[in-house]
SELODREN-987936 format. One record per residue: x, y, z of N, C-alpha, C in turn. Coordinates in pm, whole numbers, padded with zeros to 5 digits, always signed. Layout:
N
XYZXYZXYZ...
//
This chain:
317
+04249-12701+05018+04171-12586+04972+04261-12492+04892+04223-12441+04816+04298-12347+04725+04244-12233+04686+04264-12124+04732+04237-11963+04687+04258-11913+04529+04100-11854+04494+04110-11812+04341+04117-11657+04347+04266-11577+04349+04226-11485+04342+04252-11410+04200+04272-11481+04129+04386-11474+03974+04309-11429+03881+04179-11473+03918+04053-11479+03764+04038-11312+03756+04057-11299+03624+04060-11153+03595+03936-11115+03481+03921-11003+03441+03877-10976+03380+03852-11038+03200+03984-11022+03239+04034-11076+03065+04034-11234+02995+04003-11286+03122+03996-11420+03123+03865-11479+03051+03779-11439+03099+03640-11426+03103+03624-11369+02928+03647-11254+02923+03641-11214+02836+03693-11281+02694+03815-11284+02698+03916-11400+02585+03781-11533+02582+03717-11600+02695+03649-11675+02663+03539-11730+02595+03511-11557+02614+03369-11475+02528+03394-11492+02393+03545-11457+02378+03599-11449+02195+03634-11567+02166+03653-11690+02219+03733-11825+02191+03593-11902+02182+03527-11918+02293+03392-11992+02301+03284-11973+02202+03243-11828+02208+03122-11820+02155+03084-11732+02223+03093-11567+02121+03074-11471+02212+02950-11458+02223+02824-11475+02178+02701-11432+02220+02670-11510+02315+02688-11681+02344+02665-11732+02424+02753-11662+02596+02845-11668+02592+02965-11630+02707+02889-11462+02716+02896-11369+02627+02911-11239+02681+02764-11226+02764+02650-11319+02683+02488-11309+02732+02497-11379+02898+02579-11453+02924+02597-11485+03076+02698-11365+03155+02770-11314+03090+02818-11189+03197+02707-11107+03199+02652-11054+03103+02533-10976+03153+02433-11012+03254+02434-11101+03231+02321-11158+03395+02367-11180+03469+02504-11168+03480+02606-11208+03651+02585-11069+03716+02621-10974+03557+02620-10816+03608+02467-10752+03642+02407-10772+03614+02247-10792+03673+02167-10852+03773+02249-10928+03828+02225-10978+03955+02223-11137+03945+02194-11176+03820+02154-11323+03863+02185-11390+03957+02345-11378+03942+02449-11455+04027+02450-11382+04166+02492-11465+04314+02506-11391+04426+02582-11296+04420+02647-11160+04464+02725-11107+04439+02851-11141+04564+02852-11253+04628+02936-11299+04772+03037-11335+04670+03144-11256+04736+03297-11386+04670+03339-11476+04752+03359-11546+04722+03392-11698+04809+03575-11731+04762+03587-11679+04884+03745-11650+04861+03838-11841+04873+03725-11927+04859+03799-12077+04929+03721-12137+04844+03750-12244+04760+03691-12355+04713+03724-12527+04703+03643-12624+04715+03701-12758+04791+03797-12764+04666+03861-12818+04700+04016-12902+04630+04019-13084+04645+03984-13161+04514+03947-13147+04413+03767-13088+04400+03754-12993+04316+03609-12949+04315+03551-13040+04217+03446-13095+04229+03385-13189+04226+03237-13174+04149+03193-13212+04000+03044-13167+03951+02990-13311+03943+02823-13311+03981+02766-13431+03872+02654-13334+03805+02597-13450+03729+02455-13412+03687+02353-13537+03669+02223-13436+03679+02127-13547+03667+02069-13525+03538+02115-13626+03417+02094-13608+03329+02197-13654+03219+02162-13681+03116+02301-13711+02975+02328-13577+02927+02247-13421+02904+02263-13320+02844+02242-13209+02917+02354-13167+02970+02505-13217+02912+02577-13299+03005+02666-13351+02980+02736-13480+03074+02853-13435+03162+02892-13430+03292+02978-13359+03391+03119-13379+03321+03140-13447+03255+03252-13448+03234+03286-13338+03090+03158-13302+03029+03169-13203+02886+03179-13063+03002+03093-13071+03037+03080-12940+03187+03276-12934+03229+03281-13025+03285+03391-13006+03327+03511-12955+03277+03536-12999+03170+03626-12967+03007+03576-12852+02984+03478-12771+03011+03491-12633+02980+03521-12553+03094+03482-12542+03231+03584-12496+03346+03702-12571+03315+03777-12592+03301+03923-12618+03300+03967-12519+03225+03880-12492+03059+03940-12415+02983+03945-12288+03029+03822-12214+03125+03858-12115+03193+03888-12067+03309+03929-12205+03412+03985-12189+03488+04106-12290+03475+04222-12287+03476+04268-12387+03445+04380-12457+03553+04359-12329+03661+04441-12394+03841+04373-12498+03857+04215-12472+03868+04077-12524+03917+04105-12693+03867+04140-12776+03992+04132-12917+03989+04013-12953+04017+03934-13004+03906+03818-13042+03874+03797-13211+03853+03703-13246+03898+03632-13403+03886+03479-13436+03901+03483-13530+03851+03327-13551+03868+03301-13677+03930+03202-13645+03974+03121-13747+04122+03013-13797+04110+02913-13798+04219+02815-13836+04217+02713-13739+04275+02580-13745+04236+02521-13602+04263+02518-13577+04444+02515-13703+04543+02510-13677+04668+02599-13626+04739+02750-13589+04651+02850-13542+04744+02924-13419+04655+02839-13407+04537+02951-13307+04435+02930-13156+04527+03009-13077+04470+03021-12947+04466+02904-12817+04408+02920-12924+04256+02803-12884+04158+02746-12972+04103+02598-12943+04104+02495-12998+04037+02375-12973+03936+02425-13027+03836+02330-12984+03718+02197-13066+03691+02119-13016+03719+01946-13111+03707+01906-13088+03565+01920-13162+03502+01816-13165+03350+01672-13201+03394+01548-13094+03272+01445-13047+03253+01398-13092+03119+01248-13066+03063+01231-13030+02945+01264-12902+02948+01267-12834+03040+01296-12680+02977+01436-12635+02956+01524-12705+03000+01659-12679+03019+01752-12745+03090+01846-12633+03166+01911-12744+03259+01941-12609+03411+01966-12684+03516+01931-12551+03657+02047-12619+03675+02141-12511+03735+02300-12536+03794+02268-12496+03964+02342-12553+04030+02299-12520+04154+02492-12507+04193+02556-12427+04228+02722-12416+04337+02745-12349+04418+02791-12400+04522+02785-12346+04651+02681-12233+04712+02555-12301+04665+02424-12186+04734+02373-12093+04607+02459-12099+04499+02392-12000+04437+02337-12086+04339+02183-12078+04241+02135-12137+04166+02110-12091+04022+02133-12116+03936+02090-12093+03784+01976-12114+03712+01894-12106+03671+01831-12199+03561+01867-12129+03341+01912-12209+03296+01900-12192+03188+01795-12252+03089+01730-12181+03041+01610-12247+02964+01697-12286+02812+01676-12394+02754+01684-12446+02647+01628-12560+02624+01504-12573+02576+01421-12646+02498+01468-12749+02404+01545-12702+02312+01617-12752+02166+01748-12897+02229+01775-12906+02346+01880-12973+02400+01995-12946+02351+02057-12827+02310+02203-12821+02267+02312-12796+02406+02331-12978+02424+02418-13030+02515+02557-12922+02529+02639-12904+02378+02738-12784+02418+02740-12684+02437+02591-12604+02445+02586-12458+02477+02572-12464+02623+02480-12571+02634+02457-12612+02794+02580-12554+02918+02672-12726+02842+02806-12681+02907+02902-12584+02941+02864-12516+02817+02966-12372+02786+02918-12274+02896+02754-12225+02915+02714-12198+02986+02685-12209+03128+02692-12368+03197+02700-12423+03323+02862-12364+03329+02952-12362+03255+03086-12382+03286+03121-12215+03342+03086-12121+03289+03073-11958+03287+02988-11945+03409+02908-11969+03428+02803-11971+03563+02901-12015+03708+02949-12132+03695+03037-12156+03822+03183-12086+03862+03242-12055+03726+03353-11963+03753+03356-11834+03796+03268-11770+03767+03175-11667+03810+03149-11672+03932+03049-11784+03950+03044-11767+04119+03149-11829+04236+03270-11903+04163+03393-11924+04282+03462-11797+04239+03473-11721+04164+03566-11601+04174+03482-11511+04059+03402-11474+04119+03349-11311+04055+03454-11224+03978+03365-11192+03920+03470-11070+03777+03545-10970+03912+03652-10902+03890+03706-10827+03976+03758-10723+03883+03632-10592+03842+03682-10521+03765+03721-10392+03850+03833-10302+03851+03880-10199+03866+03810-10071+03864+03781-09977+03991+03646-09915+04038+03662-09803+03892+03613-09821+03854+03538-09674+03750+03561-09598+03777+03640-09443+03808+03626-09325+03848+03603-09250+03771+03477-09173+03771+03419-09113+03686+03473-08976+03687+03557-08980+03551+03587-08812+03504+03508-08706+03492+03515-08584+03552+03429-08483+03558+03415-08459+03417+03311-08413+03365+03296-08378+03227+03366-08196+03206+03433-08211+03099+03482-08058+03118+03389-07914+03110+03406-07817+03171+03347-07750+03152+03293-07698+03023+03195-07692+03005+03167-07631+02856+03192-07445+02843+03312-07471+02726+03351-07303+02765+03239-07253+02642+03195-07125+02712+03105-07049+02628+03214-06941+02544+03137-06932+02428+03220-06807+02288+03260-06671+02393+03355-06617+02353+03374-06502+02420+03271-06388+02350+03233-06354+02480+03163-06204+02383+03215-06134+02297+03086-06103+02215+03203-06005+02088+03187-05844+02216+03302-05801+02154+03353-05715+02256+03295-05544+02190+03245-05476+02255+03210-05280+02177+03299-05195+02319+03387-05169+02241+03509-05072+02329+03479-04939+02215+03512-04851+02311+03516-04695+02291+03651-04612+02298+03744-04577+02205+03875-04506+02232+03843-04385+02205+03942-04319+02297+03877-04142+02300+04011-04098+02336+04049-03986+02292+04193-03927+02347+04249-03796+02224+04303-03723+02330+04363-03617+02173+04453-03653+02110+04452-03553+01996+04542-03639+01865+04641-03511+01836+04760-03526+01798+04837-03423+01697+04899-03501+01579+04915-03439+01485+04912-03452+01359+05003-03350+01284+05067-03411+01189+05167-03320+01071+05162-03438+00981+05212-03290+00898+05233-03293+00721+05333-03355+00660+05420-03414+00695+05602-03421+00682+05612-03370+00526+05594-03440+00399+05546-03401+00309+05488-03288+00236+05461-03216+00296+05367-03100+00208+05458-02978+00175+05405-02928+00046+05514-02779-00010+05449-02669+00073+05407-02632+00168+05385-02518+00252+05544-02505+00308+05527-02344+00305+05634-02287+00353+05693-02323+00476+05612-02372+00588+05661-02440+00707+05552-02571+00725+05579-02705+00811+05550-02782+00822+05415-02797+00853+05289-02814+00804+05192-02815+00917+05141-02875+01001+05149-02836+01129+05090-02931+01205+04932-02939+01309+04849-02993+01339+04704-02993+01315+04679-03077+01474+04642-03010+01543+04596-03066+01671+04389-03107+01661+04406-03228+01755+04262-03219+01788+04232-03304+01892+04122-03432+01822+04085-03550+01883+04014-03611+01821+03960-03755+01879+03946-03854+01760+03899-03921+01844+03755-04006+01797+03620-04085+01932+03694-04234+01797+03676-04335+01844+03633-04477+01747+03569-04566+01871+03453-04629+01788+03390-04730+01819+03450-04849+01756+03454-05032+01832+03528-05088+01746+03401-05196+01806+03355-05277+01738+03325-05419+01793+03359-05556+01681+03375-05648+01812+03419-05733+01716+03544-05816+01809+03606-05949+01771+03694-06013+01886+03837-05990+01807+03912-06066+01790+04086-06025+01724+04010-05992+01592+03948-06031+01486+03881-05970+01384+03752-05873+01409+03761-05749+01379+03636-05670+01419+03685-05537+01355+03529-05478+01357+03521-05330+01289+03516-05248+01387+03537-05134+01291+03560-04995+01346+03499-04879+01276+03466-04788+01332+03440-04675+01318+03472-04529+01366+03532-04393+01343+03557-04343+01391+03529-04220+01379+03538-04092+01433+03539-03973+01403+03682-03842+01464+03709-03809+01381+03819-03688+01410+03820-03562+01394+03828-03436+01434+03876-03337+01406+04014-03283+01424+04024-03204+01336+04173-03149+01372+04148-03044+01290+04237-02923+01376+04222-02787+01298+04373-02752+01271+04432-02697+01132+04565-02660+01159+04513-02533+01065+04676-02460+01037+04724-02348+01008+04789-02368+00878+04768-02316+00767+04801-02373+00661+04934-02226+00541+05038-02251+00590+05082-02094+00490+05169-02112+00396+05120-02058+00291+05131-02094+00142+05230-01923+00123+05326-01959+00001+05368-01811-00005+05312-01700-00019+05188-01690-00096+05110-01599-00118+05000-01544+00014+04968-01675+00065+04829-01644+00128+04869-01759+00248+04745-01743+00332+04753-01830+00468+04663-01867+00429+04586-02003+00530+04454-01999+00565+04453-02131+00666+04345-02136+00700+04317-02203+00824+04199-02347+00770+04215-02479+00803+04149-02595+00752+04104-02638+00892+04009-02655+00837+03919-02771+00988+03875-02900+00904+03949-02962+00943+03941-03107+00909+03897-03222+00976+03739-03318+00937+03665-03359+00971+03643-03558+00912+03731-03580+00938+03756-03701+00894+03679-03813+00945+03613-03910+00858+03481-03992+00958+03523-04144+00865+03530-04257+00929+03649-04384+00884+03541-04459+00933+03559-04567+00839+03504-04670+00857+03592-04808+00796+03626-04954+00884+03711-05014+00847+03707-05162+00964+03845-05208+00916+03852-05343+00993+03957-05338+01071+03994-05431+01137+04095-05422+01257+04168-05572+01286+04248-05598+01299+04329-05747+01314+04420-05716+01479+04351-05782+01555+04461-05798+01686+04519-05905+01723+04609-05898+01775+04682-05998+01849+04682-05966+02014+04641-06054+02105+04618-06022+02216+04719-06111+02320+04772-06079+02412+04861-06134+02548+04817-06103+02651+04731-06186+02757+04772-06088+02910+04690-05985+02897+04704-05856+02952+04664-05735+02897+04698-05615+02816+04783-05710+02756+04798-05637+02599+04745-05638+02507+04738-05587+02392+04683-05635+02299+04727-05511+02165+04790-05554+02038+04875-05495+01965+04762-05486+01807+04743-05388+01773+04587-05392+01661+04658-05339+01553+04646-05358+01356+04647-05309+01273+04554-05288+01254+04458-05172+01115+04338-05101+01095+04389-05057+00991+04266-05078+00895+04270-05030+00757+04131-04958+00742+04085-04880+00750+03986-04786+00672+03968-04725+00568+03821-04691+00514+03825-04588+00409+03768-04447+00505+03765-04375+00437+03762-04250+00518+03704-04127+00403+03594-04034+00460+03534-03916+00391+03569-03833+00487+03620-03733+00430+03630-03593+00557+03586-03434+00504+03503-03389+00584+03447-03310+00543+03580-03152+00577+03626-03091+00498+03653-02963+00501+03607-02880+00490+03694-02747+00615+03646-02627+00572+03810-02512+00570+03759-02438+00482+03891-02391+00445+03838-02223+00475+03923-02144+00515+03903-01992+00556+04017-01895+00569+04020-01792+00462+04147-01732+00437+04187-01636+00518+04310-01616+00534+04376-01524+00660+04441-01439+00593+04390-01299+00599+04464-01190+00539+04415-01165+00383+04393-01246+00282+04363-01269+00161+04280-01363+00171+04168-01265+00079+04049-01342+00071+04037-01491-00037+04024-01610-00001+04017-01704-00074+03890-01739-00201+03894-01737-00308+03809-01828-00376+03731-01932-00359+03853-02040-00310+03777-02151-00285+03718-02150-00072+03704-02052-00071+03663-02029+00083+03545-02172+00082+03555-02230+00182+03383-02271+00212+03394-02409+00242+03315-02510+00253+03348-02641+00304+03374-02707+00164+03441-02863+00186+03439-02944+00064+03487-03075+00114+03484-03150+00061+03450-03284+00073+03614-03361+00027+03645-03443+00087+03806-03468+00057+03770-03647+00083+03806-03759-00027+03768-03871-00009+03904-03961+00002+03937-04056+00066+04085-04116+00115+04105-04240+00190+04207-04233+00221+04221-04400+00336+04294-04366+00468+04283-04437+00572+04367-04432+00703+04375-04538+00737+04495-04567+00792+04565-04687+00804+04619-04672+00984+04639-04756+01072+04704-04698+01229+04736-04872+01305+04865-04823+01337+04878-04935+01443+04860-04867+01641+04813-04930+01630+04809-04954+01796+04827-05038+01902+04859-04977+02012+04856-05075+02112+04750-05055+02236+04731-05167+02284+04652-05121+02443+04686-05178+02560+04646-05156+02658+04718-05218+02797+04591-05182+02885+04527-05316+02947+04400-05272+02997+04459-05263+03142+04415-05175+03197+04398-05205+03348+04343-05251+03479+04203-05267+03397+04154-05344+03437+04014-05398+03342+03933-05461+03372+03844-05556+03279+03791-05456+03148+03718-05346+03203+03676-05242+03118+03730-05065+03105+03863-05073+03140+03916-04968+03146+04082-04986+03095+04135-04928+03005+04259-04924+02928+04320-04787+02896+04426-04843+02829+04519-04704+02783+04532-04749+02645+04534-04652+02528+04608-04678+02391+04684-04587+02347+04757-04569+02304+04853-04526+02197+04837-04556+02068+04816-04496+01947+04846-04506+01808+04938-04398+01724+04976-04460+01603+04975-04368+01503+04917-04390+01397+04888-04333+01302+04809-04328+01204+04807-04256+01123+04800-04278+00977+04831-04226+00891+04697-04201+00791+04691-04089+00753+04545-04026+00662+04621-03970+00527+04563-04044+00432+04566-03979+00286+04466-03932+00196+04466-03858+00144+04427-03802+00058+04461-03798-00111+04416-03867-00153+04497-03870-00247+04429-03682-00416+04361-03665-00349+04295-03550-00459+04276-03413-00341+04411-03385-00319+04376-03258-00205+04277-03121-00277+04204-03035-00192+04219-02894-00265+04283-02827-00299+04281-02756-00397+04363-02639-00486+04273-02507-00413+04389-02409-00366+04342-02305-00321+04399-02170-00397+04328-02088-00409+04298-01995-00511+04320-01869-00478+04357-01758-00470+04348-01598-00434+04290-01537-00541+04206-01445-00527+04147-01357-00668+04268-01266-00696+04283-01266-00793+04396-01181-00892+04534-01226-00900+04561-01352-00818+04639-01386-00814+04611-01554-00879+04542-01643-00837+04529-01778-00918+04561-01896-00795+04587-02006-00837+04608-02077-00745+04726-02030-00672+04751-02069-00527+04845-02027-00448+04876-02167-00384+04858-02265-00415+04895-02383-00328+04723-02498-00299+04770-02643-00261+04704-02713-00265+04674-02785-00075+04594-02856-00064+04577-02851+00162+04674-02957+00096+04711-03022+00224+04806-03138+00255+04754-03275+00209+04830-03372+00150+04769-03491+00077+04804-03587+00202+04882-03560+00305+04896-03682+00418+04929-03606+00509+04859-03658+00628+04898-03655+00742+04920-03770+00856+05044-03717+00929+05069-03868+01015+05032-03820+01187+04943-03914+01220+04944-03851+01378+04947-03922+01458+04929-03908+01637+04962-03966+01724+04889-03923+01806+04829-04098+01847+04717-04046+01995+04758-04119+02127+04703-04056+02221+04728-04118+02360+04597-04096+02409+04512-04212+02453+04425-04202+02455+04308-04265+02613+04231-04292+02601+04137-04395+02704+04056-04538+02639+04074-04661+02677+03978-04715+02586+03848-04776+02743+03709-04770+02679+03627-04829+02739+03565-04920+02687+03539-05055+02804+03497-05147+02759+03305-05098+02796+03248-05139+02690+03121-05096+02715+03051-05193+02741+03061-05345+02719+02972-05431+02761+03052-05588+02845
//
């Protein structure tokens, strides 16, 4: 007796590609479908032994094709009362019968070598079943959903100077400053500021309330709970100008058109609650000219200012 435990996958298969793959692969599908018993029969007689009843196909063409795919398998042929396997020819075909399990193949046309090819795939099959390697089915990955686009709220006071400007001393301009931003590492912004400073010119003083309202884009880079932002805006700010001591000409509100530019950083603390820091820079490039009666112009407001916020950011959704 001799143990088949060798027959592999690939065996079978290579036979599929050498033989005649539609014929060979159309019999694994029906082994894998049940045709065949699914018992492995771990022992088979030694010499294994086929007849048939019939010329088509002849035990010995049968036989010559188990060899080719089994080729330990000491094979002979007998007589139908004592073989192993037995092939009964039909008009309809030919029925394999080995060790308990039975076949029938229908073929009408008598093609004796498909016969064989097929009786031969049928018995190897059932002395040593395919032994394929259990499947373990990979979890499918989670499907990650888009991150929300994000609407955060920064709020915090601001101070601000002139470095630049010909006023007799530096000016510098306290306030605060709201921006709305939505949007993910690319996203817009919007903002609003006031700041009031003190403005003194040699001739005359006066006092500016400055109303700056930005609209623009934003580029972040994010780590962890950091996250490091450039911002480019255009910006309209509404002025108002009011003279101290000497009465001004150009007293009254006016309209000042420009750009602001700010880097920042943030550090959340938790999901919807942060800290920022910026600075930021506001230009003007066409300041006002301010005027005294009897005297003429006395000086122009500030064409830049640079400032610095410390602030709150909220996550709103």
């Amino acid at each position: 007796m001799k143990t088949f435990a060798g027959l592999r996958a690939l065996e079978l298969i290579r036979a599929c590609a050498v033989r005649g793959v539609g014929l060979y692969c159309s019999i694994l599908t029906a082994v894998a479908a049940g045709a065949v018993s699914s018992r492995a029969h771990a022992a088979v007689p030694s010499p294994f032994s086929i007849a048939t009843q019939g010329v088509c196909p002849s035990a010995e063409r049968v036989a010559m094709e188990l060899r080719t795919i089994l080729p330990a398998l000491d094979v002979t042929t007998t007589s139908a009362a004592t073989a192993d396997v037995v092939l009964a020819e039909s008009e309809a075909g030919v029925s394999v019968t080995v060790l308990g399990a039975q076949r029938d193949f229908a073929d009408p046309a008598r093609q004796c070598e498909d016969r064989a090819k097929q009786a031969a795939v049928f018995i190897a099959l059932t002395l040593d079943p395919l032994r394929l390697p259990a499947i373990i089915p990979v979890p499918a990955a989670p499907a990650v959903s888009p991150l929300p686009v994000a609407w955060d709220l920064e709020v915090g006071p601001m101070l601000a100077v002139s470095p630049w400007s010909t006023l007799v001393t530096t000016p510098i301009s306290g306030g605060g400053s709201l921006r709305l931003r939505w949007g993910r590492l690319l996203s817009l912004t919007a903002g609003a500021t006031v700041l009031s400073s003190s403005l003194e010119y040699p001739n005359a003083r006066a006092r500016e309330l400055l109303i700056p309202l930005d609209a623009g884009g934003r580029v972040t880079w994010a780590a962890n709970s950091w996250d490091v932002a450039f911002e480019l805006s255009a910006s309209l700010a509404p002025a108002h100008l009011r003279g101290e001591g000497l009465d001004l000409t150009e007293s009254g509100w006016r309209v000042e058109l420009g750009a602001r530019s700010a880097l920042l950083a943030r550090w959340w603390i938790t999901r919807r609650l942060g800290v920022m820091v910026s600075e930021s820079g506001l230009l003007w490039p066409r300041p006002v000219r301010l005027k005294v009666g009897g005297v003429g112009e006395v000086g122009r407001t500030p064409s830049f200012w640079l400032g610095s916020q410390l602030g709150l950011v909220l996550r709103l959704n």
